[in-house]
C-alpha positions as CSV (number, residue, x, y, z in Angstrom):
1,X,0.0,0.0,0.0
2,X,1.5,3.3,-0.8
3,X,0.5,6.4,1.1
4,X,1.5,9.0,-1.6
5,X,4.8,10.7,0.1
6,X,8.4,9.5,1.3
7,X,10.8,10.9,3.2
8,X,14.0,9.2,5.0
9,X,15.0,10.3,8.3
10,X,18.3,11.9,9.1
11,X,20.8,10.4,11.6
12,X,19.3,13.0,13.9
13,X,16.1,12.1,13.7
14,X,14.9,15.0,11.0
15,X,12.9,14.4,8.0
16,X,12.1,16.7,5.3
17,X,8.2,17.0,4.6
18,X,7.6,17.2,1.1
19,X,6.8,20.6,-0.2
20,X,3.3,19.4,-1.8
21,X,2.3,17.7,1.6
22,X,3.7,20.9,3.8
23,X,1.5,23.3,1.1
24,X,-1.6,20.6,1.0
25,X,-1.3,20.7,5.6
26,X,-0.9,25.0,5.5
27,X,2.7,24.4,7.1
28,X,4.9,27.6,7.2
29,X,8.7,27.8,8.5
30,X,8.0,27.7,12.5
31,X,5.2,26.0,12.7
32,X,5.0,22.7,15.0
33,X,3.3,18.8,14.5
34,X,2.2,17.1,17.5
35,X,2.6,13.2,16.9
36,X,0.0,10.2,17.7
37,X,1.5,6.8,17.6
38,X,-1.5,4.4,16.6
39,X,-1.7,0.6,17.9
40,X,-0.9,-0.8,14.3
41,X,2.5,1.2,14.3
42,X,1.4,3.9,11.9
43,X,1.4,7.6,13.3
44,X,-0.4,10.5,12.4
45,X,0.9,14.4,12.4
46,X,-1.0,17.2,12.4
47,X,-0.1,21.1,12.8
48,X,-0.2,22.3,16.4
49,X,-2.6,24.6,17.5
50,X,-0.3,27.6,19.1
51,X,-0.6,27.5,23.1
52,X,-2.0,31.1,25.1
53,X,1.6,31.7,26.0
54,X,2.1,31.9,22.1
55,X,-1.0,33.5,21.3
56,X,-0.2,36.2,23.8
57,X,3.5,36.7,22.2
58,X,2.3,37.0,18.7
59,X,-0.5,39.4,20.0
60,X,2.3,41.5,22.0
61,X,3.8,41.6,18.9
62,X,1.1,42.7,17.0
63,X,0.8,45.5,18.8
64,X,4.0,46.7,19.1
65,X,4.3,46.9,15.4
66,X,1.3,48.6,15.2
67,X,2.3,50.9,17.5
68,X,6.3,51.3,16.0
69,X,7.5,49.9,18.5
70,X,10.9,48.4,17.9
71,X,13.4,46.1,19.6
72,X,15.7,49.1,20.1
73,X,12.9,50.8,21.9
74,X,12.3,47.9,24.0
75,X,15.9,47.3,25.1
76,X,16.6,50.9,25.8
77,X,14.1,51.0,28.0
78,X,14.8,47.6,29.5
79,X,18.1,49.3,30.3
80,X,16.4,52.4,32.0
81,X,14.2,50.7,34.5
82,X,17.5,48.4,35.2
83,X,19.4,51.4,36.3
84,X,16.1,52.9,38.5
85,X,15.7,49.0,40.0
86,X,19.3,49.3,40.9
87,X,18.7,53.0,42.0
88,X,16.1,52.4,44.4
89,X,17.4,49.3,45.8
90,X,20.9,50.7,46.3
91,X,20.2,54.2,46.9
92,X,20.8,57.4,44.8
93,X,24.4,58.8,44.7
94,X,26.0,55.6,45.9
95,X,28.4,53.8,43.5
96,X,29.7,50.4,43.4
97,X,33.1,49.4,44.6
98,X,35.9,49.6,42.4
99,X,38.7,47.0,42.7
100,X,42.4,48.1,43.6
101,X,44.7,46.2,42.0
């Protein structure tokens, strides 16, 4: 019986979906399978629904673009509320301790 596709699998475990099956499934670069092994032997793949944490970090996204918001933005100001976390924990005006050498 032949199923219509056939791939061999890497010595690391990867195969390469054919590009007909990956269009025919809606499978894009990123995307995940989730795996059932059936009692015969046989297994069947399907594309993984995204989980909330996902769903949340594409949304997050989303609306950072909208917005303008770049990575730039993000890790400047990252940087910012570092240095008040620091600030407030070690006081204003103090400064770390320099090593003599």
């Amino acid at each position: 019986m032949r199923l219509g596709y056939r791939a061999k699998v890497s010595s690391k475990g990867q195969v390469v979906i054919p590009q007909k099956l990956r269009q025919e499934m809606g499978l894009e670069a990123g995307d995940e399978l989730e795996f059932q092994l059936l009692k015969d032997g046989t297994f069947v793949a399907q594309k993984a629904e995204p989980s909330t944490f996902q769903e949340a970090v594409a949304h997050i996204q989303a609306e950072m673009e909208r917005q303008g918001v770049t990575e730039a933005d993000l890790l400047e100001t990252l940087e910012q509320v570092k240095h008040e976390m620091y600030e407030e924990r070690y006081g204003r005006g103090r400064k770390r301790k320099q090593a003599v050498s």
